[in-house]
N, C-alpha and C positions, 0 to 999 in steps of 0.2 A: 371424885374420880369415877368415871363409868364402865361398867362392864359392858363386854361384847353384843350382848344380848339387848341391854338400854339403848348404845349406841344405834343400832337397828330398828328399835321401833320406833326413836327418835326420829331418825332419817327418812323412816316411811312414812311420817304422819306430815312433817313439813311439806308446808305447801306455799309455795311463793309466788305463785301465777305463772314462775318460768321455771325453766332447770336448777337444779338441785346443785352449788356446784363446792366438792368436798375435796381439800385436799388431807393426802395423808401422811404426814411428820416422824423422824426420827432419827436413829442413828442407823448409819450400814446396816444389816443384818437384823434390826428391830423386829420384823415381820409388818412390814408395810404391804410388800405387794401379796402377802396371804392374808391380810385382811383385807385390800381391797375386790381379790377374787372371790374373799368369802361373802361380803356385802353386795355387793354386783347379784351372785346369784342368791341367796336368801333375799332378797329385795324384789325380785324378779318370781321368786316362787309365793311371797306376798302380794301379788298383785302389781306392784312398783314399779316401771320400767326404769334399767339403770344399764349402763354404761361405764366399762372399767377402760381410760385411757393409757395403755399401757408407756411409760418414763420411756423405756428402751426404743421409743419412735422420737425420743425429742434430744437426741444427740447430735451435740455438732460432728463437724466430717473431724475423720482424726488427726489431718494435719492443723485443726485448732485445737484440737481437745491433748493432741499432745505437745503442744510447740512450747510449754514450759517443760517438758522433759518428762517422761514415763511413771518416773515416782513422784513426781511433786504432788504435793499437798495444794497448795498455793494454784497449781494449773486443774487440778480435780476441782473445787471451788470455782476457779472463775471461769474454768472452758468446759468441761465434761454437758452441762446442759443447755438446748436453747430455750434458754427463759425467754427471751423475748418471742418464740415464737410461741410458746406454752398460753403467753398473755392476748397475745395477737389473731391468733388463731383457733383458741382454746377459749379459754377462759371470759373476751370483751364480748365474742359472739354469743354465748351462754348469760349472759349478762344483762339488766335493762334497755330494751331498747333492742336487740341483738336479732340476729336474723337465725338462732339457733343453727347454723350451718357449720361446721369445727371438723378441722384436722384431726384424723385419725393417726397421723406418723408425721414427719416431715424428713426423717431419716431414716435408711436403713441399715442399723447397725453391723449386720454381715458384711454385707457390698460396700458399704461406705458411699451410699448413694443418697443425692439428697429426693427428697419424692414432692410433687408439689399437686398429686390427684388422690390423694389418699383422706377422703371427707365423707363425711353424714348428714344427714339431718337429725339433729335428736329431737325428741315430745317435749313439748311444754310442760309435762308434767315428771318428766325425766331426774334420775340423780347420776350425775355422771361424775366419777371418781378417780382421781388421780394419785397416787401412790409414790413419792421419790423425795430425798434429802435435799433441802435448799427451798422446800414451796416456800417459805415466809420470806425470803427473800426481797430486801428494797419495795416496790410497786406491786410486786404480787400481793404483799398483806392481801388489800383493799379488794382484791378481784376473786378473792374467796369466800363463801357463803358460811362454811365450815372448815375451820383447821381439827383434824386428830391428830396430838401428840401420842403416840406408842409409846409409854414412860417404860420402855426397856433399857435397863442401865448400862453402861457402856462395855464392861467386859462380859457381861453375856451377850449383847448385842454382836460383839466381837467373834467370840467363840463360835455364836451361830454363822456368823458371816461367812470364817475361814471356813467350817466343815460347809458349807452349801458351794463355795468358790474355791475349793482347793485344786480342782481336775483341772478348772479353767486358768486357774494362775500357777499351774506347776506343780502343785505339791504343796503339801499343809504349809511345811516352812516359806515355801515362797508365799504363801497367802498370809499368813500369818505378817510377815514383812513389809508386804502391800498395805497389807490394814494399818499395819503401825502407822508406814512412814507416808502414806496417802489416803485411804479413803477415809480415816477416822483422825487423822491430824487435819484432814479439811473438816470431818465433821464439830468437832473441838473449837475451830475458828470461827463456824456459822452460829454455835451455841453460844461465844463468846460475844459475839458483834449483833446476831438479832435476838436474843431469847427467845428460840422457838419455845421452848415448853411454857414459858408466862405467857405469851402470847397466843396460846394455842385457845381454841374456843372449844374443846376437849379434851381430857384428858384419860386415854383409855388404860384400863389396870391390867398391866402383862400377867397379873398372875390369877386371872381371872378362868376358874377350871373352865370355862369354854375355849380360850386360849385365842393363840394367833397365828 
């Protein structure tokens, strides 16, 4: 199990001749996207060029992400993300052979708009990090350079979730509700069917006093 600080100088010293390309694993509320901000810039202040691909651009529109219905467990899992564009436009381009050219967003969460001009070019020598539950998913394994499991266990992961998403879903209790009866009974089902955490090519220690 690695601490925040290995995983880091890990990250900066790999060199693959092309982009770096890291996904980051866990349950809800784990603290994924505060480490991949925290790695983004300490990597950057290393010398490292990196790139944090922010999850919240790779939403489908909400009439797919909700047409199993608001709470469902089952429709968070199979609609909440576009993997396939994550793979397509993210990840094959960063990839042998790739013309390093990758989508920055292809949705916008607020407007519920889809974006199809929102791109970069990243460095060759680039780590460009991705942060969101479900990377191990099917086909994605393969198109990962690095998985980080966040081995934050699931009622803390919980807990942190409700207090950071309570404004946004209502009130602790309705967050709290949400967590139960969708984002973490989907998380439950992806744990069950891919073993993110065996499968992860890291395993970082949530209790690690540099944190997450």
């Amino acid at each position: 199990m690695s601490s925040r600080d290995e995983l880091l100088v890990h990250l900066r010293d790999l060199d693959l001749g092309r982009p770096v390309r890291v996904g980051i694993d866990g349950y809800c509320g784990a603290g994924k996207t505060t480490l991949a901000r925290w790695l983004v810039e300490e990597l950057g202040r290393a010398g490292r060029p990196a790139l944090h691909v922010d999850s919240d651009g790779f939403h489908h529109v909400r009439e797919r992400r909700y047409r199993q219905g608001r709470d469902s467990a089952h429709g968070y899992y199979d609609d909440a993300y576009d993997l396939e564009a994550l793979a397509e436009r993210v990840l094959r381009p960063l990839g042998p052979g790739g013309d390093r050219v990758i989508a920055t967003a292809v949705h916008d969460l607020a407007t519920d708009a889809v974006l199809t001009d929102r791109t970069t070019s990243v460095p060759a020598d680039a780590v460009v990090v991705f942060a969101a539950t479900f990377v191990q998913r099917g086909a994605l394994r393969d198109l990962w350079d690095e998985v980080v499991w966040v081995d934050t266990d699931e009622p803390t992961a919980t807990a942190r979730g409700i207090a950071r998403d309570a404004e946004a879903l209502g009130g602790p209790e309705a967050a709290a509700a949400a967590y139960d009866a969708r984002y973490q009974a989907a998380c439950r089902t992806y744990v069950a069917e891919e073993r993110p955490r065996e499968r992860a090519s890291i395993i970082l220690d949530p209790s690690d006093p540099s944190g997450t």
